[in-house]
C-alpha positions as CSV (number, residue, x, y, z in Angstrom):
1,X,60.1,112.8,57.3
2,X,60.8,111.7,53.5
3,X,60.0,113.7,50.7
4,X,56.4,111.9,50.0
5,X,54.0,114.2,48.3
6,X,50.2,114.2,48.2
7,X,49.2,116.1,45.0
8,X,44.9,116.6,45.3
9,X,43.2,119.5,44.1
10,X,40.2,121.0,46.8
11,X,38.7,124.3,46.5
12,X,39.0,124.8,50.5
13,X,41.8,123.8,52.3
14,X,45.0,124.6,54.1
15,X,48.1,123.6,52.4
16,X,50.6,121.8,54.5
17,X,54.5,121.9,54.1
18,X,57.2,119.0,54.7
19,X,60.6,119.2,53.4
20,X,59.5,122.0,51.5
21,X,57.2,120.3,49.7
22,X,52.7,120.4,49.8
23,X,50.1,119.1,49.9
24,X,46.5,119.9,51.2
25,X,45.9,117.6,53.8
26,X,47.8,114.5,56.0
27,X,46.3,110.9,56.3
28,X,47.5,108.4,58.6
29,X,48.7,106.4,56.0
30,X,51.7,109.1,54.1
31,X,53.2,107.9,58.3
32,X,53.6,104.6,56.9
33,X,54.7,105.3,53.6
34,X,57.1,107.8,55.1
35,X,58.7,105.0,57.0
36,X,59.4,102.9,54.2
37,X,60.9,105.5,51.6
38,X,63.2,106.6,54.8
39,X,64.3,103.2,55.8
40,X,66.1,102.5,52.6
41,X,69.5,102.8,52.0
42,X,69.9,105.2,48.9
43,X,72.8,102.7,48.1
44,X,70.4,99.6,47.6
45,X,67.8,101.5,45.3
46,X,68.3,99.5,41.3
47,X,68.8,100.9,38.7
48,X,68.0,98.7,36.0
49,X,64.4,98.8,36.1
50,X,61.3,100.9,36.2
51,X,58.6,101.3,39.7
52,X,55.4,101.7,38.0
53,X,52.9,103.2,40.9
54,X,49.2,103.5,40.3
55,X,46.0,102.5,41.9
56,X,46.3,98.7,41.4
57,X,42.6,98.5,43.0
58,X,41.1,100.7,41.1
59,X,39.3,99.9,37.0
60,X,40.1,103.0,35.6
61,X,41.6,104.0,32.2
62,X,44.9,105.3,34.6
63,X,45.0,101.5,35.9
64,X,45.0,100.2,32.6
65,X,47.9,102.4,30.9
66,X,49.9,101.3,34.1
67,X,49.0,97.4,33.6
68,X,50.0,98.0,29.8
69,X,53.1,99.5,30.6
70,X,54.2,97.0,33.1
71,X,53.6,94.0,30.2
72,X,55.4,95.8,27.8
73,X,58.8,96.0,30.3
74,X,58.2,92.0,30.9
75,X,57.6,91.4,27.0
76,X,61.3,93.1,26.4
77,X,62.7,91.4,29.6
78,X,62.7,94.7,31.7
79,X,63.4,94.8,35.2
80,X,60.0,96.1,36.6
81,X,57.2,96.0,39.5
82,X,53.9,97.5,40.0
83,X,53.6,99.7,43.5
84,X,50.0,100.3,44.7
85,X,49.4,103.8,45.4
86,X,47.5,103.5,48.8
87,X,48.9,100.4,50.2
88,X,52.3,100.0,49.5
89,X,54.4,97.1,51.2
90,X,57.9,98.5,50.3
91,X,59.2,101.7,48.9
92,X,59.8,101.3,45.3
93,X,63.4,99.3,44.3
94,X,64.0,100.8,41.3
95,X,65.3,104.0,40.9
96,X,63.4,105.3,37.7
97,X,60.3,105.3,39.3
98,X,56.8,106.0,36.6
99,X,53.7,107.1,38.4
100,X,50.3,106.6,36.4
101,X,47.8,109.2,38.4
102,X,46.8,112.5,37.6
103,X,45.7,112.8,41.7
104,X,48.3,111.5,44.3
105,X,51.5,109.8,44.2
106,X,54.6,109.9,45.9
107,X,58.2,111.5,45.2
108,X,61.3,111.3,47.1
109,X,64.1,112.5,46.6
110,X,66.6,109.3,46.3
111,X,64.6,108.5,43.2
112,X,64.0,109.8,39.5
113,X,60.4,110.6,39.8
114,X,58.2,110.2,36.5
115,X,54.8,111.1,35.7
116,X,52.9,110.0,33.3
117,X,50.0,112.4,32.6
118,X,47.2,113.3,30.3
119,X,44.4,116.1,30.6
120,X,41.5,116.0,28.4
121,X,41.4,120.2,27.3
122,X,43.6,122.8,26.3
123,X,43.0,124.6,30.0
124,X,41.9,124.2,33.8
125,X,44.8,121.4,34.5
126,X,47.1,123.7,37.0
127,X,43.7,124.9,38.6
128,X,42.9,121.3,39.2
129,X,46.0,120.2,39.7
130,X,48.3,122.9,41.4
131,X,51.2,121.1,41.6
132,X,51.1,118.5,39.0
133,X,54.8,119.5,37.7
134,X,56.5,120.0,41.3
135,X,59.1,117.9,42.6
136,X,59.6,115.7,39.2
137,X,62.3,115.6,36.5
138,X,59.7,113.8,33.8
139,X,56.5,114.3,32.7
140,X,55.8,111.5,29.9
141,X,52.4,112.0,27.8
142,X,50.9,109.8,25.3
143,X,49.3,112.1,22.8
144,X,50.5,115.3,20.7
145,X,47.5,117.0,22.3
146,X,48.5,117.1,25.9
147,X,51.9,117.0,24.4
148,X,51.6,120.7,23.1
149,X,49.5,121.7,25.7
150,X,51.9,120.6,28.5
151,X,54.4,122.4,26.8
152,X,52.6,125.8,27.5
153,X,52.4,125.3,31.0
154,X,55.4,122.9,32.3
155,X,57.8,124.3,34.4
156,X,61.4,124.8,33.4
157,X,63.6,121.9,34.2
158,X,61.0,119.5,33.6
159,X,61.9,117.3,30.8
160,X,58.3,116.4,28.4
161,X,58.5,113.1,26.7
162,X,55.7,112.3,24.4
163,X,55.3,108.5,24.1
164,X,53.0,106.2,21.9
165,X,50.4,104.7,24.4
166,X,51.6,101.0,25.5
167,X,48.8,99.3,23.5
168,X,48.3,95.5,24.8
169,X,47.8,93.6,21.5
170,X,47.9,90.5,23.1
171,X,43.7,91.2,25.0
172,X,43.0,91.8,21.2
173,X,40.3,89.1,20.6
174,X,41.6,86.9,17.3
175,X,37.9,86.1,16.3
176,X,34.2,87.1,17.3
177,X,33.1,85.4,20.4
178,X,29.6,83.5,19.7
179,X,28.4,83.5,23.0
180,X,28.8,86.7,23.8
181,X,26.8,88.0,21.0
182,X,24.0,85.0,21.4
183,X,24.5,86.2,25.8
184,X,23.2,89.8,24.3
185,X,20.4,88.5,22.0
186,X,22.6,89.8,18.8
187,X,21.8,87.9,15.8
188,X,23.9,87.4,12.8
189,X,22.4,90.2,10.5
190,X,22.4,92.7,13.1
191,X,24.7,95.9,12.9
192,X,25.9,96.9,15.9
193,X,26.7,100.5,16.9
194,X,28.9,100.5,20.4
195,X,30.0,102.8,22.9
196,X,31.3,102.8,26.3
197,X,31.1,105.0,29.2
198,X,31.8,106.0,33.1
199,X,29.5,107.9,34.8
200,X,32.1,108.8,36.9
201,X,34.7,109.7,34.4
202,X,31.9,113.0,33.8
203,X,28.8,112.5,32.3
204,X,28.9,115.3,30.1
205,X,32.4,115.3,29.0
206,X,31.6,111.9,27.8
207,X,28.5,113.4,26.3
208,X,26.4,109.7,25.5
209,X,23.4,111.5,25.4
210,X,24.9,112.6,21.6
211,X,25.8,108.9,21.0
212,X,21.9,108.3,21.5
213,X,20.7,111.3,19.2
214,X,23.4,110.6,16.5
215,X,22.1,107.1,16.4
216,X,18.5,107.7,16.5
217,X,18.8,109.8,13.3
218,X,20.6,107.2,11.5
219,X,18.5,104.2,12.4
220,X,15.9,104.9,14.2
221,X,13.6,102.2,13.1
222,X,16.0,99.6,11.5
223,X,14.9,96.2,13.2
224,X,18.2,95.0,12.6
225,X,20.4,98.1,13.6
226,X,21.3,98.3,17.2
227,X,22.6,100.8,19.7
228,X,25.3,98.5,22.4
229,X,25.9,101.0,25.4
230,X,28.5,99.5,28.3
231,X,28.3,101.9,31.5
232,X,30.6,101.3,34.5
233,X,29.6,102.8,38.2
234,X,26.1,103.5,37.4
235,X,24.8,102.7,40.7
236,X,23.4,105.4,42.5
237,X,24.4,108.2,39.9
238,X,22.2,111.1,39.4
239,X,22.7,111.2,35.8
240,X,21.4,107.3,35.6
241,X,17.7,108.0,35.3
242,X,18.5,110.9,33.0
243,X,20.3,108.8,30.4
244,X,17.2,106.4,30.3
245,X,15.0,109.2,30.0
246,X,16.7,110.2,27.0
247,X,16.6,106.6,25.6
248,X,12.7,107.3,26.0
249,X,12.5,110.4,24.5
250,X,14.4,108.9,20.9
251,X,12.6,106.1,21.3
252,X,15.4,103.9,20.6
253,X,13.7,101.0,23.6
254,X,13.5,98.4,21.2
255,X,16.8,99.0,19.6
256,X,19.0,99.6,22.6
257,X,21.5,96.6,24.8
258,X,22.6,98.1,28.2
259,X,25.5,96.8,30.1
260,X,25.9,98.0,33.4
261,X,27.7,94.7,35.1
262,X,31.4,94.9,35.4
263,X,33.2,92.9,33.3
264,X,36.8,91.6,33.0
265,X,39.0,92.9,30.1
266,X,38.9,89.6,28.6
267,X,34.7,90.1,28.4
268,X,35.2,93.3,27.9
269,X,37.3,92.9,24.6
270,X,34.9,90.5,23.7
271,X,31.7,93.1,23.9
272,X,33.6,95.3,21.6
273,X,34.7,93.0,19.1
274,X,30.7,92.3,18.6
275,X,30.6,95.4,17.1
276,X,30.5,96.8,13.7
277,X,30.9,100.6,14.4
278,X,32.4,102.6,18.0
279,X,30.7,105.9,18.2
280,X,32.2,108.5,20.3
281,X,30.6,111.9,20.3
282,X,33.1,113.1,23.5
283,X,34.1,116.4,24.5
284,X,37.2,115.7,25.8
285,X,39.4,112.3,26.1
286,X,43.1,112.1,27.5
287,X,43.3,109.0,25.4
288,X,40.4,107.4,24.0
289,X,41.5,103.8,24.6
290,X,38.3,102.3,23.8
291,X,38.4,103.9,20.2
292,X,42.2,102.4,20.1
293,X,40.8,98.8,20.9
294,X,38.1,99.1,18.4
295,X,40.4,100.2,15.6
296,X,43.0,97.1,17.0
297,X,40.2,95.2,16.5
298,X,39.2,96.0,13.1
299,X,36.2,98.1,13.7
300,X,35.6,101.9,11.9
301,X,35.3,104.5,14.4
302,X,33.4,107.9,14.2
303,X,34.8,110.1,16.9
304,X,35.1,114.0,17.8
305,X,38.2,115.1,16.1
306,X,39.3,116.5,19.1
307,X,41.9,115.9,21.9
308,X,43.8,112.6,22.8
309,X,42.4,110.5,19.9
310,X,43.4,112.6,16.9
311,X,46.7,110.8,17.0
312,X,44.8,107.8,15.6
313,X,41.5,108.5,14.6
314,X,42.4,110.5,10.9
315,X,41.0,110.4,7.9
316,X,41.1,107.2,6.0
317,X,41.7,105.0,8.7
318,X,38.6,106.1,11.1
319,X,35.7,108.8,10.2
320,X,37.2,112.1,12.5
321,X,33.7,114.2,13.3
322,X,34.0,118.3,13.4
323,X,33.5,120.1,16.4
324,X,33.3,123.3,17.5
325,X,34.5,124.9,20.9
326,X,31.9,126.4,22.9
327,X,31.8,127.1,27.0
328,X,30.6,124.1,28.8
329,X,27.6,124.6,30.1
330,X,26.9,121.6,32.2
331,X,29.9,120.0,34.6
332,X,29.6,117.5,37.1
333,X,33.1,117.1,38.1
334,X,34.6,119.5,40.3
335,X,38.2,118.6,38.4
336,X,36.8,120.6,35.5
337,X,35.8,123.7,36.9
338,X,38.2,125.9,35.4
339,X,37.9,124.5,31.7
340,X,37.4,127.4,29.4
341,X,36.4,125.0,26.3
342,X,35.4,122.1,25.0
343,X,34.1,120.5,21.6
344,X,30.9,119.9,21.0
345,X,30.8,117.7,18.3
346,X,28.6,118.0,15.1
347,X,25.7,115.0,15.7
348,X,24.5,115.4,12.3
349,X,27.5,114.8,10.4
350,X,28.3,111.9,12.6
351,X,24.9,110.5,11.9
352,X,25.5,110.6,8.4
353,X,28.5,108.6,8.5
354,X,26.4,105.8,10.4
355,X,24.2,105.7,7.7
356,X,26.9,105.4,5.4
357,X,28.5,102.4,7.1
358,X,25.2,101.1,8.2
359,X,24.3,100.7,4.4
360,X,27.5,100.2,2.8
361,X,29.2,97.1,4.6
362,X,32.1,97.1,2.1
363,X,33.2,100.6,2.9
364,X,33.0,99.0,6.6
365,X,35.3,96.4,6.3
366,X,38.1,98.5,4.1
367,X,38.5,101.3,6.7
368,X,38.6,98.8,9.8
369,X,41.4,96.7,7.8
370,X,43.1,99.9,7.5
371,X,42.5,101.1,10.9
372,X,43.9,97.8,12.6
373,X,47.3,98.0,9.9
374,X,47.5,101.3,11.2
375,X,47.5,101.1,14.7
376,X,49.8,97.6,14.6
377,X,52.3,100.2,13.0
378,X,51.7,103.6,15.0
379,X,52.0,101.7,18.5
380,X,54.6,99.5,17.8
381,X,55.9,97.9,21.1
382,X,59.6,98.6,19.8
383,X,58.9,102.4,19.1
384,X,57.5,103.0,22.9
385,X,60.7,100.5,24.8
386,X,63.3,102.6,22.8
387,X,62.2,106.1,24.3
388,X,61.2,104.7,28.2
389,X,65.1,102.8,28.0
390,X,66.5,105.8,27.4
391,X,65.5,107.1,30.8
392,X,67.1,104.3,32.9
């Protein structure tokens, strides 16, 4: 049996041992996988490139850093492959091997396992995630926030790298698509306010139902002020009807463009380059990647000031919102049980600031120059292939 690893969190369940290493439960499939890490020849493993595992299947903001990553190696000529996490064909063939999951992977040891990681709060990620350090020798993070708070908690002899994220400029949209804002019944004059959601991702740490409320204090009531709102895995989720409830109850109907569709990222970048303002009123993010587009693109955010996306969203290049740190109340994601805090973000003050932008269109356009100079600088592709090369 290889060293393959299953790292899941449950609240009941008996913890099995292999090589010294566990895991809470066996599936047919860690057989298979076991077969092919043990029938290569530590000899033949490369080591002149990077394995980049992740669930290849899956849309999620995990799948995406590992899709960004793996351009970035081909952009500087970088030996590289992508490995799917559940149905791998071949063990990995490079030795430096990155997995992108904060759930389940797989380590060996013939290889240099890596692990990229972020968490969303200053506690609750050993409780969720038990063994989230074991049997690796690098955890790389892309943001001073799980940076420091990794430090508090990371084992000794686990080296900590903080990296930019790997930012794909090239999906960045050179010029407002037409059709897509004549597709969603935007007209020329309209401002649009955006934001963009998972239900799955936890409804309340994304906390849209602050998005609507900042909004409706703003411009409730401007004909030409509109509220853009792109959901993903809406279907059959409890907090669905509640979220249109609350649309109701501001009585932003008349004001408000729902996307619930999945879209590719080339559509996707599209929707968000419609915008004029990305409003997110979040308790928690690991990275905040849909801020980072908007910014890419140009756009002024107003954001909490609070976890992954304080390494970009500052003062003078996006509108940072206070917060304060209260006990959640309302979870409804078992990962986050054991979260002690989280912001709650001040919906007044970030209602102001949409006002602001809303009636001053030149402030608008400074501050999403300067957000776009500043993120071409900040995640400069050269910055990120310097400190990942040095690991080969």
């Amino acid at each position: 049996m290889s060293f393959l690893y299953k790292e899941e969190k449950t609240y009941k369940h008996k913890i099995y041992k292999i090589c010294g290493l566990k895991f809470s439960f066996q599936r047919p499939r860690y057989k298979r996988q076991s077969k092919l890490f043990d029938a290569v020849d530590p000899k033949t493993i490369q080591k002149n490139g990077f394995s980049v595992v992740a669930d290849f299947k899956n849309h999620s903001g995990e799948t995406q850093n590992a899709l960004d990553m793996l351009k970035i190696f081909k952009e500087f000529g970088i030996a590289c492959e992508a490995v799917d996490i559940k149905k791998p064909t071949s063990a990995p063939k490079y030795y430096t091997k990155i997995a992108v999951s904060t759930s389940e992977y797989f380590k060996h040891k013939n290889y240099n396992n890596v692990s990229l990681l972020v968490w969303e709060f200053e506690s609750g990620m050993l409780e969720a995630r038990p063994y989230a350090f074991e049997n690796i020798q690098t955890v790389l993070t892309t943001s001073t926030f799980c940076y420091n708070y990794f430090k508090k908690i990371i084992p000794a002899g686990v080296k900590l790298v903080h990296i930019p994220y790997p930012f794909d400029f090239a999906s960045i949209p050179s010029k407002i698509n037409e059709q897509t804002r004549a597709k969603y019944g935007i007209k020329p004059d309209d401002f649009v306010c955006f934001f963009n959601f998972a239900y799955s991702s936890s409804y309340h740490r994304k906390n849209p139902e602050a998005v609507l409320k900042a909004f409706a204090l703003a411009l409730k009531g401007q004909d030409n002020a509109k509220l853009f709102i792109k959901t993903s895995n809406s279907q059959k989720n409890k907090y669905r009807e509640r979220f249109f409830e609350k649309i109701k109850e501001y009585g932003l109907q008349d004001q408000i463009i729902i996307e619930e569709n999945s879209l590719n990222r080339s559509d996707m970048m599209d929707v968000i380059n419609t915008s004029d303002v990305y409003l997110s009123l979040h308790r928690g993010e690991g990275v905040g990647l849909g801020m980072l587009e908007a910014m890419a693109m140009g756009k002024p955010v107003i954001a909490t000031n609070y976890s992954g996306n304080t390494d970009f969203v500052k003062e003078g290049v996006a509108f940072p919102v206070s917060y304060k740190l209260v006990t959640p109340k309302e979870n409804d994601l078992k990962v986050y049980n054991h979260v002690l805090l989280w912001a709650e973000p001040n919906i007044k003050e970030a209602s102001e600031i949409l006002l602001k932008l809303y009636q001053n269109p030149e402030l608008k356009q400074n501050v999403g120059q300067k957000a776009k100079e500043f993120i071409k600088k900040e995640f400069d592709h050269k910055k990120i292939i310097k400190i990942l090369r040095e690991m080969l």
